[in-house]
N, C-alpha and C positions, 0 to 999 in steps of 0.2 A: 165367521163372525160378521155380524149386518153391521155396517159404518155407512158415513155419506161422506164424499170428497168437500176439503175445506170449501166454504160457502165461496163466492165466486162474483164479481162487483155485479154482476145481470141480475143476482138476487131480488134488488130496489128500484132494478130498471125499468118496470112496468107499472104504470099507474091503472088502478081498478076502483071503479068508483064503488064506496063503501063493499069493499071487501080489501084485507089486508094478507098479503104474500111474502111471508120469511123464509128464509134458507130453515130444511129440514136436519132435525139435530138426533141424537141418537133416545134423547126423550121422548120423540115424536112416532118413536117404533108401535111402542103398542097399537097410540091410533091408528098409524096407518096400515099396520095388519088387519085391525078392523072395517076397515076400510075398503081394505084390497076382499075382504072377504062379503063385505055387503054390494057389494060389484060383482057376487060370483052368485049370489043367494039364488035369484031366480034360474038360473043353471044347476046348483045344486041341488035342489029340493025335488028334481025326480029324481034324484039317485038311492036315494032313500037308504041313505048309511046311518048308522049310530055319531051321537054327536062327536062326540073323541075320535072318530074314523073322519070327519070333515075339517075339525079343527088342526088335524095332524095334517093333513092334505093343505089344508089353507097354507098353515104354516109354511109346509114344505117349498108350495107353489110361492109364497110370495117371496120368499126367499133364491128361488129361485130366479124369477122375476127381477127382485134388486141385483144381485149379481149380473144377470147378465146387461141391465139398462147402466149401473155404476161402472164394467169393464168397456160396452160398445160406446159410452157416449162421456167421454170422463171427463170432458168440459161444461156438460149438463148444468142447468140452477133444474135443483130437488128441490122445489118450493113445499112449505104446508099454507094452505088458504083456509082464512080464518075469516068468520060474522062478529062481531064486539068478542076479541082475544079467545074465541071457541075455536079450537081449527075442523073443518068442514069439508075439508080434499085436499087436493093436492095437485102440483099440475108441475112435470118435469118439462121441461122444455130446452133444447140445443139451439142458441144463438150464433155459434161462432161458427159455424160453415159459409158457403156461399146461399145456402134456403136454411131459413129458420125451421127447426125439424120441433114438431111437437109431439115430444115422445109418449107421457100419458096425463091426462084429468080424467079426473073424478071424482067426483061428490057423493056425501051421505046422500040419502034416500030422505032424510028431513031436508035439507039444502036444496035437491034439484027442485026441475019445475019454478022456480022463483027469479030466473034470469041472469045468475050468477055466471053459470057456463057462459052465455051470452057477451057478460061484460067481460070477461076472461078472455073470451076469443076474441073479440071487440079490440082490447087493449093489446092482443097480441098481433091483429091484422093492422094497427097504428104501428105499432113499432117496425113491422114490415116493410114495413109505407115508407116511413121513416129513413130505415135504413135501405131501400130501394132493393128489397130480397122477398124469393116469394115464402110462403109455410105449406109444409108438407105433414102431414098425419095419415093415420092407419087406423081403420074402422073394422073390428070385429063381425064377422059377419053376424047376424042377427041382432045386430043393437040399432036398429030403425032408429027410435027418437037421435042417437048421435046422428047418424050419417042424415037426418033429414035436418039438423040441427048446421051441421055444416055445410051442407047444401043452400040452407036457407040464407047464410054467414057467405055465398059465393065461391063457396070449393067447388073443384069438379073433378070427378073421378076421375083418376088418370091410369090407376093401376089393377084392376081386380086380381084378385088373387084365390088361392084353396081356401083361405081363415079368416084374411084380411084381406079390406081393397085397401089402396091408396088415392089419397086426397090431396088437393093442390090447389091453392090459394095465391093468383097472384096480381099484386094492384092496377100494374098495367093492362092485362087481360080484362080486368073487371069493367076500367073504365074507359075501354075502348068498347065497351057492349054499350 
């Protein structure tokens, strides 16, 4: 059964100019199945299965997906990010280590491109700052606009990997360039 861990006070602790971030509740499943699956669409679409054969698989995967981000990270804020009370992504994020870990965003496909990601990471690399810790993320391979995205935001590769690399953001570093 998909649940999310009681909301967690980090939920409100990020300011994003005009976009608004609540703890994700168990009403907010459908969208974010949809969600998790328009993030897979251009991957999907040469596989060329029958629709019931993808939505099974979505399902499957994103399920599978929450279990394992709700058991590895179970201090997490599961935010949903919302345009005027629409939610529009989502963006999990782990504060309470010694590196703020940004587990996953993502946006509909009407959302991106409009700077949102931007102000999201923006307010996340403040809070960084803030609390003097650096942010760590994982970039799928083949998702250019992300990884040129947080390049552009001052991450630097730290990790490559077989699927994912690893990305590193840290204030001090930045502003000793």
């Amino acid at each position: 059964m998909t649940v999310f861990p009681a909301a967690s006070p980090c939920a409100v602790s990020l300011t994003v100019p005009g976009v608004a971030l609540r703890p994700a509740r168990s009403a907010d499943l459908p969208f974010l199945r949809r969600l998790y699956r328009s993030s897979r669409d251009r991957e999907l679409a040469a596989l060329n299965w029958p629709e019931a054969m993808l939505r099974d698989f979505c399902r499957s995967q994103f399920e599978a997906q929450h279990q394992d981000y709700t058991h590895r990270y179970p201090t997490a804020c599961f935010l949903v990010t919302e345009l005027r009370r629409e939610p529009v992504g989502r963006l999990y994020i782990d504060l309470s280590g010694p590196v703020i870990h940004l587990i996953d965003i993502a946006l509909l496909p009407s959302a991106r491109g409009r700077g949102i990601g931007t102000r999201i990471l923006t307010a996340v690399q403040e809070r960084a700052r803030a609390d003097g810790k650096p942010v760590s993320l994982h970039v799928q391979h083949g998702n250019r606009a992300a990884a040129d995205l947080y390049r552009r935001l001052g991450f630097r590769l730290t990790a490559p990997g077989a699927t994912h690399d690893g990305y590193l953001w840290d204030a001090d570093c930045i502003e000793s360039v």
